[in-house]
PDB file of the backbone (N, CA, C, O) and the ligand in Angstrom, with CONECT records:
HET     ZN  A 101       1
ATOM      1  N   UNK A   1      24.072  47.184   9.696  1.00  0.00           N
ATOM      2  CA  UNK A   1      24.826  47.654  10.863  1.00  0.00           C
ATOM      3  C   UNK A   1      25.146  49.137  10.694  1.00  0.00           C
ATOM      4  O   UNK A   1      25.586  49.644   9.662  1.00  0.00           O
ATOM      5  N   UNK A   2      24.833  49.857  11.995  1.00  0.00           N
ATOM      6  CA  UNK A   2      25.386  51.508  11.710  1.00  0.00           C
ATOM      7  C   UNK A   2      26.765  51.611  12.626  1.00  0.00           C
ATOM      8  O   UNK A   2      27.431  50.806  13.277  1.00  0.00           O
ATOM      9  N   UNK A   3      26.832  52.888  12.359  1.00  0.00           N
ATOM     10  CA  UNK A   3      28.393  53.125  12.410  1.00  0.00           C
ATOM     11  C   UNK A   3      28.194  53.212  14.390  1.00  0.00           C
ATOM     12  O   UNK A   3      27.182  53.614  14.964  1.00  0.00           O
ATOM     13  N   UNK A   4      29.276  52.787  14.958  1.00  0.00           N
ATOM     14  CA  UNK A   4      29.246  53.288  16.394  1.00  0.00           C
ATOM     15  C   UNK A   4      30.708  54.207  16.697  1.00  0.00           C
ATOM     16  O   UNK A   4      31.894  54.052  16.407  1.00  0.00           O
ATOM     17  N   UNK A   5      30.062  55.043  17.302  1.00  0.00           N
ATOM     18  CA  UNK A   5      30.668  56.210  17.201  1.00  0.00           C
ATOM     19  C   UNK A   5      31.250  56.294  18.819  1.00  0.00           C
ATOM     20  O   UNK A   5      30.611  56.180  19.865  1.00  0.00           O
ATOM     21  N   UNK A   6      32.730  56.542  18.602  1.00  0.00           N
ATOM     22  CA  UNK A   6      33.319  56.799  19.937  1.00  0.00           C
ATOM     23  C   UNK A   6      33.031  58.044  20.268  1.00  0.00           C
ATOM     24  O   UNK A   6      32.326  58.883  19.706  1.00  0.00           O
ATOM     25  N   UNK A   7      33.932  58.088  21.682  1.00  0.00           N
ATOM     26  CA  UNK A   7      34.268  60.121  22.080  1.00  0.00           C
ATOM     27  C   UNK A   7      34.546  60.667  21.058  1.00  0.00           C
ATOM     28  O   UNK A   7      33.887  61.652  20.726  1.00  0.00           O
ATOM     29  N   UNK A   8      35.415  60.282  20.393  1.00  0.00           N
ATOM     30  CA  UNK A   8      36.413  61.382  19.259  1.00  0.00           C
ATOM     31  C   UNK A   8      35.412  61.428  17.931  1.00  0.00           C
ATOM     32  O   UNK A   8      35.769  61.939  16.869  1.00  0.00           O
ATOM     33  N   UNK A   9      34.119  60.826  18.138  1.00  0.00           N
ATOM     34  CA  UNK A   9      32.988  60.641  16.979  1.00  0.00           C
ATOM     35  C   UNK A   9      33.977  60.263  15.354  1.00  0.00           C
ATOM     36  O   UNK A   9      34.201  60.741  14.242  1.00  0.00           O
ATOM     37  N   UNK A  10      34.318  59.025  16.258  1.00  0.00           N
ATOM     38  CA  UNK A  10      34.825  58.369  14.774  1.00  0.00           C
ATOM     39  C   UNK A  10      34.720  56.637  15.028  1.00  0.00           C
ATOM     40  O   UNK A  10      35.180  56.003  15.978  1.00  0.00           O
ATOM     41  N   UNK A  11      33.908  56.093  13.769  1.00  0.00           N
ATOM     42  CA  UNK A  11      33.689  55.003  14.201  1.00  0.00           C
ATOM     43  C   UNK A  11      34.792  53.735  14.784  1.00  0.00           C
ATOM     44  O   UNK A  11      35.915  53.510  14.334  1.00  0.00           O
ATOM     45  N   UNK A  12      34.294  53.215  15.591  1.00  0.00           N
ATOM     46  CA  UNK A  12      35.376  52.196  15.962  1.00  0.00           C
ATOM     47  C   UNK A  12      35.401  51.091  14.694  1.00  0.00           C
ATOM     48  O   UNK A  12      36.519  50.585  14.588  1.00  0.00           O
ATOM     49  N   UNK A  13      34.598  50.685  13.879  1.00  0.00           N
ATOM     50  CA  UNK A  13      34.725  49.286  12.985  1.00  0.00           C
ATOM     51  C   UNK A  13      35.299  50.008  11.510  1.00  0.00           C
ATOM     52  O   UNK A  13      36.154  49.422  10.847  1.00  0.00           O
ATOM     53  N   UNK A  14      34.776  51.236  11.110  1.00  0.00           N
ATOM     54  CA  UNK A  14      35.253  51.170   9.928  1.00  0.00           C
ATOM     55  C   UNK A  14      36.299  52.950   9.843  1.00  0.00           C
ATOM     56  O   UNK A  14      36.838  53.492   8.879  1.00  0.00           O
ATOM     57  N   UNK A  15      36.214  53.319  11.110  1.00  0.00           N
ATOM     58  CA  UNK A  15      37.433  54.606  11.138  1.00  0.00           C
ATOM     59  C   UNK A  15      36.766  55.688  10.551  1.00  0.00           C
ATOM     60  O   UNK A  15      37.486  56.686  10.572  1.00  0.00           O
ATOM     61  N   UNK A  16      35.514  55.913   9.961  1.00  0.00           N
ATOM     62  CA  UNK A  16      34.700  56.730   9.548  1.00  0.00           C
ATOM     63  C   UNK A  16      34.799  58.039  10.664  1.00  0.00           C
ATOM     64  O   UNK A  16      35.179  57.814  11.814  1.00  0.00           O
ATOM     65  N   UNK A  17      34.493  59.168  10.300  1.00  0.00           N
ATOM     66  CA  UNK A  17      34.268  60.353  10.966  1.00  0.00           C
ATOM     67  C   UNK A  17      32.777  61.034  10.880  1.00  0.00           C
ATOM     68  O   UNK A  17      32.172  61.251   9.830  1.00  0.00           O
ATOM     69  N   UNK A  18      32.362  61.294  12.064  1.00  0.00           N
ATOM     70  CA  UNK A  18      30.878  62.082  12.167  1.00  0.00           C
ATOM     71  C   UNK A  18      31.186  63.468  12.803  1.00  0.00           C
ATOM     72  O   UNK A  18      32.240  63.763  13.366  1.00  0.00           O
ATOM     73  N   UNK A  19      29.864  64.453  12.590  1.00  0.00           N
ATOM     74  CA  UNK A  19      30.067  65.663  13.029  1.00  0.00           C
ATOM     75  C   UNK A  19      29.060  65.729  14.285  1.00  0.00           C
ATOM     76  O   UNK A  19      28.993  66.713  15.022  1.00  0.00           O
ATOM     77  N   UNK A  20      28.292  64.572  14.439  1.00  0.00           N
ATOM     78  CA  UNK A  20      27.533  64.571  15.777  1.00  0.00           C
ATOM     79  C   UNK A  20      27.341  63.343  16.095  1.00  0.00           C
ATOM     80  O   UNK A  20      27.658  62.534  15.223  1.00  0.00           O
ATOM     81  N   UNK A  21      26.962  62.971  16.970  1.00  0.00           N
ATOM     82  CA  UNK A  21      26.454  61.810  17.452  1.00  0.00           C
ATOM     83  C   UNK A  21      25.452  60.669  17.147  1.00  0.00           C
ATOM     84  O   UNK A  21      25.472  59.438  17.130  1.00  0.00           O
ATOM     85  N   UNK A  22      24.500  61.743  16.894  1.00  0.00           N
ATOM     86  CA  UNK A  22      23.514  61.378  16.034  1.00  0.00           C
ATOM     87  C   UNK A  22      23.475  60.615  14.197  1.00  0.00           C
ATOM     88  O   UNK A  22      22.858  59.805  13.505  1.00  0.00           O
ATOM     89  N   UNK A  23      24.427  61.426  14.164  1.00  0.00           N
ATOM     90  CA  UNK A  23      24.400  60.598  12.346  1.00  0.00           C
ATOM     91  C   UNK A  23      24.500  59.348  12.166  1.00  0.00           C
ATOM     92  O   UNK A  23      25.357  58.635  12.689  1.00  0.00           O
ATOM     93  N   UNK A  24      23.306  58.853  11.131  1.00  0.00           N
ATOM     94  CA  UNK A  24      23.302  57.504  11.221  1.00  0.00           C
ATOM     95  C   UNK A  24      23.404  57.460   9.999  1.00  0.00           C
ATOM     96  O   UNK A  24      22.808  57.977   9.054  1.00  0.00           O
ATOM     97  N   UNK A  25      24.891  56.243  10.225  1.00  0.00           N
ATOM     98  CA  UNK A  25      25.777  56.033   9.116  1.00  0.00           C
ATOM     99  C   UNK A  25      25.694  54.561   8.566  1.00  0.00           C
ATOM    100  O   UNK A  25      26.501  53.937   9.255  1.00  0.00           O
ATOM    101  N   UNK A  26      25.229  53.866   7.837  1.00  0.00           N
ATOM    102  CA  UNK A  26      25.740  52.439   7.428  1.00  0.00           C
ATOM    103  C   UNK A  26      26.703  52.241   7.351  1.00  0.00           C
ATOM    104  O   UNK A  26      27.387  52.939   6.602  1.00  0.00           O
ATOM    105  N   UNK A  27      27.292  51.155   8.099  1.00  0.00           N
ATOM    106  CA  UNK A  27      28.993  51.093   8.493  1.00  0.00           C
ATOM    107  C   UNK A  27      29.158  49.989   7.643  1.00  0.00           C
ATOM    108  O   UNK A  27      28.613  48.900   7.822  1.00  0.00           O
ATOM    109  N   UNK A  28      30.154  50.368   6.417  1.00  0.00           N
ATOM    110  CA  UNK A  28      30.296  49.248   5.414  1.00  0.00           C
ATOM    111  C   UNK A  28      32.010  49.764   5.553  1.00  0.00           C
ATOM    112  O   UNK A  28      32.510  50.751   5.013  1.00  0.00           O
ATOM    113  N   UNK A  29      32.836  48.545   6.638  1.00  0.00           N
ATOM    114  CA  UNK A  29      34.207  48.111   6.981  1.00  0.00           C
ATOM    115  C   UNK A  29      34.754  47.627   5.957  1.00  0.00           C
ATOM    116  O   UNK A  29      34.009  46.803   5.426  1.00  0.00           O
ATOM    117  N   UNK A  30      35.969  47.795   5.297  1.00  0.00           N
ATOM    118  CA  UNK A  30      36.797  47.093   4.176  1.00  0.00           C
ATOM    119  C   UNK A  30      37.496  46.052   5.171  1.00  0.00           C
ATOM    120  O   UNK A  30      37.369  46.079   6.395  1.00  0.00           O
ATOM    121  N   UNK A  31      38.197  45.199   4.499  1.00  0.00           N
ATOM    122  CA  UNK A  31      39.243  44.688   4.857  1.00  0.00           C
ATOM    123  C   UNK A  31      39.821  44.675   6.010  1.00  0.00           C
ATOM    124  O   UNK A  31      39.539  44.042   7.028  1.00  0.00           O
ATOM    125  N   UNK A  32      40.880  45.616   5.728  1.00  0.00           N
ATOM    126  CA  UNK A  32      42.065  46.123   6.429  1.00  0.00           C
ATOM    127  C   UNK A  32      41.082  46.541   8.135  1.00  0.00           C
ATOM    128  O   UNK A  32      41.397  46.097   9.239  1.00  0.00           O
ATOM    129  N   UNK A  33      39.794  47.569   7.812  1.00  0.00           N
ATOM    130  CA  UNK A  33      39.245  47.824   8.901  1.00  0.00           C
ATOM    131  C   UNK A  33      38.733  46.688   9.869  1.00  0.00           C
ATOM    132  O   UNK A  33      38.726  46.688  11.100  1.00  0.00           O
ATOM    133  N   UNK A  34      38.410  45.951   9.196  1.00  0.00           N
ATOM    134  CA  UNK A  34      37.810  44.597  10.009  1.00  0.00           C
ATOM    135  C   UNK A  34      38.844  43.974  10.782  1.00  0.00           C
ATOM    136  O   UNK A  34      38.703  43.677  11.968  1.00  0.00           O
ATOM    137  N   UNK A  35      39.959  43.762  10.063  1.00  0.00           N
ATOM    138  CA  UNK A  35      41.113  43.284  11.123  1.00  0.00           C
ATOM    139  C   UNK A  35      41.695  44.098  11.899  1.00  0.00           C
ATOM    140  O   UNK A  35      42.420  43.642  12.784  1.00  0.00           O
ATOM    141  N   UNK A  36      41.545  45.288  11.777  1.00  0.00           N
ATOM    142  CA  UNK A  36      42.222  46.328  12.391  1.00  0.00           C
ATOM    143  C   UNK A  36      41.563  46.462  14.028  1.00  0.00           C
ATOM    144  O   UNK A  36      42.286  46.690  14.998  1.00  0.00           O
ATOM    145  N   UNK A  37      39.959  46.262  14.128  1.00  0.00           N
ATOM    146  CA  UNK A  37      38.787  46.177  14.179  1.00  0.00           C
ATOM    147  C   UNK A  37      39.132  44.991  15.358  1.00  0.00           C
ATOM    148  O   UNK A  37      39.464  45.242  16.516  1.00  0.00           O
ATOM    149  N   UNK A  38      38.983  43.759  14.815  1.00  0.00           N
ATOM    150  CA  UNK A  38      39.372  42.716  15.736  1.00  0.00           C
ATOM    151  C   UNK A  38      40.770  42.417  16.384  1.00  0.00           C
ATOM    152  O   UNK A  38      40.794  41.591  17.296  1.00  0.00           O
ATOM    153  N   UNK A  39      41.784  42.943  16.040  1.00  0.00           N
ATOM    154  CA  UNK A  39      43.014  43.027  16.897  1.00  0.00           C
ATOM    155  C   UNK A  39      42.747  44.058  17.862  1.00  0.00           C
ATOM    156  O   UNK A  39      43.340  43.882  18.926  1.00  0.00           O
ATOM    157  N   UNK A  40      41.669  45.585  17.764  1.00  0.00           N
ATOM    158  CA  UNK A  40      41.725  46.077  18.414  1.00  0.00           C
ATOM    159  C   UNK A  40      40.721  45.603  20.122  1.00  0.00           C
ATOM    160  O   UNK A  40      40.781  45.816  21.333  1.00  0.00           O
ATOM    161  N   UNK A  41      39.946  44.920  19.182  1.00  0.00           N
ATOM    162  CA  UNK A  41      38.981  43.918  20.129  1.00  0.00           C
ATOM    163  C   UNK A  41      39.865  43.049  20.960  1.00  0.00           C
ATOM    164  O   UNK A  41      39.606  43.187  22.156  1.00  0.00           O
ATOM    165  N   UNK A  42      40.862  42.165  20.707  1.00  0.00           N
ATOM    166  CA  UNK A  42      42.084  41.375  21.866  1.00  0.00           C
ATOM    167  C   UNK A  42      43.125  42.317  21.911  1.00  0.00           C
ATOM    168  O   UNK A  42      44.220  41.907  21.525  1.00  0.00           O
ATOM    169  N   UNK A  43      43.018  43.873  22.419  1.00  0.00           N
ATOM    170  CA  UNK A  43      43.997  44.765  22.859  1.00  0.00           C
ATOM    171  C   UNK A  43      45.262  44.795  22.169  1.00  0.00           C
ATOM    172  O   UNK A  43      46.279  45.094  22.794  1.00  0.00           O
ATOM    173  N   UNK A  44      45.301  44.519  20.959  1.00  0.00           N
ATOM    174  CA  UNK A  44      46.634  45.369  19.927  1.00  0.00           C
ATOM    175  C   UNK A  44      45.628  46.403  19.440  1.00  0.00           C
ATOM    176  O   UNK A  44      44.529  46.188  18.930  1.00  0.00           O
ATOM    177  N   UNK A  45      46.403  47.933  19.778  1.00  0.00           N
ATOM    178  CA  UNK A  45      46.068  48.816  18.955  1.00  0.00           C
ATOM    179  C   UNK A  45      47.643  49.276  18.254  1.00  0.00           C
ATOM    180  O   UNK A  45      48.647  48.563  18.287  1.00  0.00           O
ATOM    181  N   UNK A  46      47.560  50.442  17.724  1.00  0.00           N
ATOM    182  CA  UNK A  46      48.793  50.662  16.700  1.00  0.00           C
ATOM    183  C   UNK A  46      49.385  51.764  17.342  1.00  0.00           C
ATOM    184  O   UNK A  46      50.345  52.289  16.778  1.00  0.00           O
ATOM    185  N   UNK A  47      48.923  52.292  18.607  1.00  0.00           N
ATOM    186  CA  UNK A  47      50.115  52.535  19.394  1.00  0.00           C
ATOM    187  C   UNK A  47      50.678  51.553  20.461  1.00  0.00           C
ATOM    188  O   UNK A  47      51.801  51.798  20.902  1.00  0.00           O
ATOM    189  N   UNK A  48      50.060  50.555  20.879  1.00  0.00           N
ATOM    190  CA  UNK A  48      50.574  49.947  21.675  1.00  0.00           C
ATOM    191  C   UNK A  48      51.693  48.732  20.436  1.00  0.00           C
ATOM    192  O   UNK A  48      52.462  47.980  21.034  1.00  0.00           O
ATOM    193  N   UNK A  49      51.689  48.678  19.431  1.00  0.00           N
ATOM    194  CA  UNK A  49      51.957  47.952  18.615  1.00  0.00           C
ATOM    195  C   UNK A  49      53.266  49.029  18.452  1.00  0.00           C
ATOM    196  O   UNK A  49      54.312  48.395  18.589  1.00  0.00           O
ATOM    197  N   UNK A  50      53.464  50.203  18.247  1.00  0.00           N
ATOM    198  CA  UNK A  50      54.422  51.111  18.209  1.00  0.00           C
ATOM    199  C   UNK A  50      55.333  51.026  19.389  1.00  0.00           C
ATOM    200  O   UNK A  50      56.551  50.990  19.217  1.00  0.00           O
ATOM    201  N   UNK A  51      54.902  50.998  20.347  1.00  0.00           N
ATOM    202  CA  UNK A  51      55.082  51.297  22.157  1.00  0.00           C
ATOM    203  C   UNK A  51      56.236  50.036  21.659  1.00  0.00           C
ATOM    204  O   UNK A  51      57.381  50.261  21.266  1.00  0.00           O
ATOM    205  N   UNK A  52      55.583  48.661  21.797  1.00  0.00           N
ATOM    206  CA  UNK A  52      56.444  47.425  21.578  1.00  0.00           C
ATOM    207  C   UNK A  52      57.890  47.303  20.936  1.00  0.00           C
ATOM    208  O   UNK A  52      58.965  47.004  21.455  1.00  0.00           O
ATOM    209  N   UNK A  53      57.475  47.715  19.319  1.00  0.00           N
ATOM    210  CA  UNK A  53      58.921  47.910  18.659  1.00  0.00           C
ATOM    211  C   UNK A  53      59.327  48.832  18.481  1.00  0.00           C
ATOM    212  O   UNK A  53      60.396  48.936  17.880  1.00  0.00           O
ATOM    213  N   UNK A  54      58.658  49.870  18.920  1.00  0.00           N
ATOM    214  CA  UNK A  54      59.711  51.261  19.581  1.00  0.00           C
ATOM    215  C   UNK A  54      59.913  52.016  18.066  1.00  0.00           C
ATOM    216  O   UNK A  54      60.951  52.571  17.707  1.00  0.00           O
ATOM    217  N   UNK A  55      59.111  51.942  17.555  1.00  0.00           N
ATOM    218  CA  UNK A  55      58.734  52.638  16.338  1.00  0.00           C
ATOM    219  C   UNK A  55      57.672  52.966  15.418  1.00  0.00           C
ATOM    220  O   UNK A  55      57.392  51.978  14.739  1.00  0.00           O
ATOM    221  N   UNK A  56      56.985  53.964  15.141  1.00  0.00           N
ATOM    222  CA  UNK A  56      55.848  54.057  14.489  1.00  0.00           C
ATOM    223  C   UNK A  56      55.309  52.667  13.771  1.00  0.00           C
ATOM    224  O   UNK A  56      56.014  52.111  12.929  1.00  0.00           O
ATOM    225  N   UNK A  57      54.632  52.390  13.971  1.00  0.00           N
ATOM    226  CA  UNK A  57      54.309  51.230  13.053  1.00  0.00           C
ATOM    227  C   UNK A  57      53.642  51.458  11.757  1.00  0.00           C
ATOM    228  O   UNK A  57      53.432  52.641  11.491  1.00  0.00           O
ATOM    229  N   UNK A  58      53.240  50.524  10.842  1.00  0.00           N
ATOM    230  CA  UNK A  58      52.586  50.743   9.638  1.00  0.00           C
ATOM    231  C   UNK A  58      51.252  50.392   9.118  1.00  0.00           C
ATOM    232  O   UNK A  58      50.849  50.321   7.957  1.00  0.00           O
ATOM    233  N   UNK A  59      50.603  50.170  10.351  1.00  0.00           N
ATOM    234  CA  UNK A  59      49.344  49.828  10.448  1.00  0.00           C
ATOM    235  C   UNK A  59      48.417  50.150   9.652  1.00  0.00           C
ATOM    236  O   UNK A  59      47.743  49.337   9.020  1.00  0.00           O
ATOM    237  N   UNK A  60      48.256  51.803   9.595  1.00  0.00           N
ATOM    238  CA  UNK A  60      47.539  52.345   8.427  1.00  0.00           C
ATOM    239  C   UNK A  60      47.370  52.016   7.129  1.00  0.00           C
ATOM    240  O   UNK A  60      46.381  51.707   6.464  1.00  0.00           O
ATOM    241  N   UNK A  61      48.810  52.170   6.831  1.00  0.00           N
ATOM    242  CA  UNK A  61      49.271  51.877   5.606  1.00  0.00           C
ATOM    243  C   UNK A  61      48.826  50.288   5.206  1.00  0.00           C
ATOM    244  O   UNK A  61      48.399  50.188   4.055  1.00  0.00           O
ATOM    245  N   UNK A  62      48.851  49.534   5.681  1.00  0.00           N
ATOM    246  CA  UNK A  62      48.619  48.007   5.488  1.00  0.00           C
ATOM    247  C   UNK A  62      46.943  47.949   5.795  1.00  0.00           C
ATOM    248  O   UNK A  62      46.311  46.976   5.385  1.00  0.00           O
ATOM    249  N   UNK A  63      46.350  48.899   6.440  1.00  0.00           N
ATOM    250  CA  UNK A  63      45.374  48.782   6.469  1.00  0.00           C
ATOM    251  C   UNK A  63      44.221  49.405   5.218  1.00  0.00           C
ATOM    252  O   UNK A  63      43.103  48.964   4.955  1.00  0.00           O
ATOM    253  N   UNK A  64      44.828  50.371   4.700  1.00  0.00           N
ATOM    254  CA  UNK A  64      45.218  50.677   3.461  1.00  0.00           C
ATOM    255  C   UNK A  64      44.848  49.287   2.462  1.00  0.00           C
ATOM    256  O   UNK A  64      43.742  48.932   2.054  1.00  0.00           O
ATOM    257  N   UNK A  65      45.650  48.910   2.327  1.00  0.00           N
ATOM    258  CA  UNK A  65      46.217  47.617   1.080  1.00  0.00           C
ATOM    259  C   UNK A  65      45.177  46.622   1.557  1.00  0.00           C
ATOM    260  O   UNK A  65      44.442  45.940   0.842  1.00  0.00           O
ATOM    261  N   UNK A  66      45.233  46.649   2.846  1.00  0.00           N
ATOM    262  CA  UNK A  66      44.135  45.464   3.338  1.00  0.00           C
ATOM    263  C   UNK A  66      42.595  45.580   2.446  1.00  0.00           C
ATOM    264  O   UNK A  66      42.011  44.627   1.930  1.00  0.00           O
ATOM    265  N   UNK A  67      42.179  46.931   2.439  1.00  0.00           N
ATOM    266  CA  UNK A  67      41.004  47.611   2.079  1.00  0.00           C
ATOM    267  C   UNK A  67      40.985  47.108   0.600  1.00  0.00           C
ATOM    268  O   UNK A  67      40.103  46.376   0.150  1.00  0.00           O
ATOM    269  N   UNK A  68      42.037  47.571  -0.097  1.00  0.00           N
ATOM    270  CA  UNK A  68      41.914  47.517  -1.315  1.00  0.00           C
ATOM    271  C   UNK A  68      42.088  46.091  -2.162  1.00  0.00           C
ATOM    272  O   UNK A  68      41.718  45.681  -3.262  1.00  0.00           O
ATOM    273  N   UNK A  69      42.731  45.646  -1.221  1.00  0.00           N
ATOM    274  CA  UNK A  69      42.362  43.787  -1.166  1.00  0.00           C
ATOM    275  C   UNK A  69      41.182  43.261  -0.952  1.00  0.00           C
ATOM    276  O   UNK A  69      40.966  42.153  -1.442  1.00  0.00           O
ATOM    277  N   UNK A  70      40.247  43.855  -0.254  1.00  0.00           N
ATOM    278  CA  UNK A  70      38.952  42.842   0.183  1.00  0.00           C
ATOM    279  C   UNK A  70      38.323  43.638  -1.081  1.00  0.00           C
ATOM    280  O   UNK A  70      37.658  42.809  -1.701  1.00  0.00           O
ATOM    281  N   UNK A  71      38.258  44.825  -1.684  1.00  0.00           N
ATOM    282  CA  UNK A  71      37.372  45.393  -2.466  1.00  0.00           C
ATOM    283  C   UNK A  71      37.909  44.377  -3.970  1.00  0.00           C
ATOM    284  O   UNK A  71      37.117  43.936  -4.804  1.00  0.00           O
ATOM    285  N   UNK A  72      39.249  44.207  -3.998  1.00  0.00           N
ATOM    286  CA  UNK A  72      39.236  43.500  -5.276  1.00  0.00           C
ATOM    287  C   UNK A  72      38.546  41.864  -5.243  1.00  0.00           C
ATOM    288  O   UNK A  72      38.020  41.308  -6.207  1.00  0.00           O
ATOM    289  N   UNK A  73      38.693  41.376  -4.059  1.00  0.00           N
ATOM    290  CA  UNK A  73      38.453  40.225  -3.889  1.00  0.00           C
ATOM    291  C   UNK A  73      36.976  40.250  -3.991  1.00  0.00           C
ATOM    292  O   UNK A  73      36.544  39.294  -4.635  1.00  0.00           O
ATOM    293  N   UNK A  74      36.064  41.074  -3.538  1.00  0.00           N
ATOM    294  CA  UNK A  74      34.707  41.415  -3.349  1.00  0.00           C
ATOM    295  C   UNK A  74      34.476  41.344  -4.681  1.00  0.00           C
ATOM    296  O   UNK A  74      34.123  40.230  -5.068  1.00  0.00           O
ATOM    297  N   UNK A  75      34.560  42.118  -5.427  1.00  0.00           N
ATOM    298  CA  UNK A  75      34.955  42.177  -6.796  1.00  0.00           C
ATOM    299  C   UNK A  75      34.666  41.215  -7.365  1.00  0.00           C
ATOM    300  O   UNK A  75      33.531  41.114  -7.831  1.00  0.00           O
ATOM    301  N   UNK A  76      35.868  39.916  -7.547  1.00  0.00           N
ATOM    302  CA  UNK A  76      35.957  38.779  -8.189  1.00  0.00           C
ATOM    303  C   UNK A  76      34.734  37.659  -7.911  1.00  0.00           C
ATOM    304  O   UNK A  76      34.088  36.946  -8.679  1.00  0.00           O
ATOM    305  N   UNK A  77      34.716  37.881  -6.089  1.00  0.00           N
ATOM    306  CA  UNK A  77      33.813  36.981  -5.710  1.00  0.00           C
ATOM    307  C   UNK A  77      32.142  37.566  -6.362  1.00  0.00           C
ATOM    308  O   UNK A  77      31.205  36.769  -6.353  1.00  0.00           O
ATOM    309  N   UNK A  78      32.001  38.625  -6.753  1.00  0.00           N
ATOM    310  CA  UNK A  78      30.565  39.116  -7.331  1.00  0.00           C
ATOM    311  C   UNK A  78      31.153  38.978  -8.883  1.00  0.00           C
ATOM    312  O   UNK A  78      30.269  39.757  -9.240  1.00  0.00           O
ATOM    313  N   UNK A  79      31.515  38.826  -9.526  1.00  0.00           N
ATOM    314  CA  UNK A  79      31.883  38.170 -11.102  1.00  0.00           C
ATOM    315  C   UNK A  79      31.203  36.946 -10.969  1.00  0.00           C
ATOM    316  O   UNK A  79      30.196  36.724 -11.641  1.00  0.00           O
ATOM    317  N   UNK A  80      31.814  35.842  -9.885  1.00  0.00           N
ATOM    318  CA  UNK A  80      31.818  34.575 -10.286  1.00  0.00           C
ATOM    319  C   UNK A  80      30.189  34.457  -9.668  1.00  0.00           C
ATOM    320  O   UNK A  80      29.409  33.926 -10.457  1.00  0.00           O
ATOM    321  N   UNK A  81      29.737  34.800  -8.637  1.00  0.00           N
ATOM    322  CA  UNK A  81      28.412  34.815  -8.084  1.00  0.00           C
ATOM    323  C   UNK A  81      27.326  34.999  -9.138  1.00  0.00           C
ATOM    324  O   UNK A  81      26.357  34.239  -9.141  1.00  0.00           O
ATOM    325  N   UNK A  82      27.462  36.084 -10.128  1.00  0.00           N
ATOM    326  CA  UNK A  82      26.496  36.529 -11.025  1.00  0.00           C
ATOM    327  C   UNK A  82      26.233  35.570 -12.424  1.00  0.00           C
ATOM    328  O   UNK A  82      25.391  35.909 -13.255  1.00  0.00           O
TER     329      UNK A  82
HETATM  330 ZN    ZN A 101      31.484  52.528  10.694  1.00  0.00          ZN2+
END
């Protein structure tokens, strides 16, 4: 899968940034991006998620931890695979 690139040439699945349109990127999504990804797919994004409780939310940040969760888990699950 390659990266798809909005207006703002930044991918929608894994938040990646391009300098043209053209660059073809293998879009390899962590975690955190994938869910981030599919909530944004049934209309929660993380300003409308802000808008709601009327305060910045922490989306990033958890999306963040999310990432670094699927990479450890990825991880373990390629230990026990091999
Ligand atoms: Zn991507």
């Amino acid at each position: 899968m390659l990266c798809k690139w909005n207006e703002k040439l930044v991918c929608d699945v894994c938040g990646k940034q391009a300098n043209n349109k053209d660059v073809k990127r293998k879009c390899t999504p962590g975690l955190g991006d994938r869910v981030a990804a599919g909530l944004k797919a049934v209309g929660i994004t993380e300003e409308r998620v802000a808008k709601v409780f009327r305060k910045p939310c922490k989306c990033a940040k958890r999306r963040k931890a999310l990432n670094k969760l699927g990479e450890r888990l990825t991880r373990i699950k390629r230990g026990i695979d091999e």
